[in-house]
C-alpha positions in Angstrom: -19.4 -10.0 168.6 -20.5 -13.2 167.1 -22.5 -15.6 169.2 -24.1 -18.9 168.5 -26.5 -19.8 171.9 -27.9 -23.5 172.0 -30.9 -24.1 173.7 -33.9 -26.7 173.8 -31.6 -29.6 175.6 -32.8 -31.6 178.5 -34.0 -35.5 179.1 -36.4 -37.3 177.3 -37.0 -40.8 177.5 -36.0 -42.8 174.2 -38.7 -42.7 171.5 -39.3 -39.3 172.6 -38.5 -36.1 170.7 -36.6 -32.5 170.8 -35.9 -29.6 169.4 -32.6 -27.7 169.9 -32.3 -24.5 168.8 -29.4 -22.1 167.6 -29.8 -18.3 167.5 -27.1 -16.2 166.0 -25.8 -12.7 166.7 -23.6 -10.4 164.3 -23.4 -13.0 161.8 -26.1 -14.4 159.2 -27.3 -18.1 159.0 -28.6 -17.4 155.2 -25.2 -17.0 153.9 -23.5 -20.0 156.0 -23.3 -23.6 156.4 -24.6 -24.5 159.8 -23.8 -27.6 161.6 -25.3 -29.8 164.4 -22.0 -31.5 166.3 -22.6 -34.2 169.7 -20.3 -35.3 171.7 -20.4 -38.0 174.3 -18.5 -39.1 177.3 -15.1 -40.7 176.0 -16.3 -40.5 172.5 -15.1 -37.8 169.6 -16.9 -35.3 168.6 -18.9 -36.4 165.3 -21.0 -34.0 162.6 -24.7 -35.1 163.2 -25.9 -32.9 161.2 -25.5 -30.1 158.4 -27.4 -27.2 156.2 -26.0 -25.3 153.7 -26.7 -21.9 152.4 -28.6 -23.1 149.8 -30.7 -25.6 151.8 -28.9 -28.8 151.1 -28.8 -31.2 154.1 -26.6 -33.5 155.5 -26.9 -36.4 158.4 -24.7 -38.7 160.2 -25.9 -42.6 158.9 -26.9 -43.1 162.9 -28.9 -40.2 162.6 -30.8 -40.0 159.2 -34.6 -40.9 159.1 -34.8 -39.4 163.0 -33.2 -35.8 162.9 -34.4 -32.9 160.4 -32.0 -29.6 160.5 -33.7 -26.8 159.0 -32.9 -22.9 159.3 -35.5 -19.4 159.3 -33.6 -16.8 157.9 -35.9 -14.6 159.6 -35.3 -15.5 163.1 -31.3 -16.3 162.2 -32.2 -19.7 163.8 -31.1 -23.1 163.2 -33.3 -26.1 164.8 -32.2 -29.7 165.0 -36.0 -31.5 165.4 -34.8 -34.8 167.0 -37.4 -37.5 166.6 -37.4 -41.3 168.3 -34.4 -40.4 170.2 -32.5 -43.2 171.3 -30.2 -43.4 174.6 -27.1 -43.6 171.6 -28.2 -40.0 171.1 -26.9 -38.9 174.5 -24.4 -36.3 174.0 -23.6 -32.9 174.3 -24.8 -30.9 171.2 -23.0 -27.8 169.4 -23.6 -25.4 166.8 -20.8 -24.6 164.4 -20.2 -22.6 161.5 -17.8 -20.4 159.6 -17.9 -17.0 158.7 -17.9 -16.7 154.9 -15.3 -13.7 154.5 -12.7 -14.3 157.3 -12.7 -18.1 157.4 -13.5 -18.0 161.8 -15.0 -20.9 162.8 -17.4 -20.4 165.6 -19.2 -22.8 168.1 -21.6 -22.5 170.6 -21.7 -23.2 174.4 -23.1 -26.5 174.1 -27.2 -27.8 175.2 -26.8 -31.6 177.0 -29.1 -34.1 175.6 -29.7 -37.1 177.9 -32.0 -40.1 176.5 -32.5 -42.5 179.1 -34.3 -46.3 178.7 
């Protein structure tokens, strides 16, 4: 069965850093775009961040200049490396992608990030 499992959440201080991780099962990260999604209290959920197949890379404005995706094909891992956090950065953050052939869009469980002041 496909599954996408977060990890690497937790609470940092802002202008602190993280790295959240997302490890795939029964489905291949070198063939799909990947994407980093938060969430915060009352607030909709918003695309932070994104890598293609081919390596292109995409960021929310609020984001860019602070948070690198990147992928390893070997390990079927994405990372989101989440540099001078800021407590605007507080969110729940998911892994999403689609499967190439039957269109499925999966997510993961979620990893909370909490950036305090």
């Amino acid at each position: 069965q496909v599954q996408l499992v977060e990890s690497g959440g937790g609470l940092v201080q802002a202008g602190g850093s993280l790295r959240l991780s997302c490890a795939a099962s029964a489905i291949s990260f070198r063939i799909n775009t990947i994407n980093w999604y938060r969430q915060a209290p009352g607030k909709q959920r918003e695309l932070a961040a994104q890598i293609t197949s081919t390596g292109s890379t995409n960021y929310a404005d609020s984001v860019k200049g602070r948070f690198t995706i990147s992928r390893d094909n070997a390990k079927n891992t994405v990372y989101l490396q989440m540099n001078r956090l800021k407590p605007e950065d507080t969110a729940v953050y998911y892994c999403n992608t689609r499967a190439v052939i039957s269109g499925t869009e999966y997510w993961g469980q979620g990893t909370q990030v909490t950036v305090s002041s």
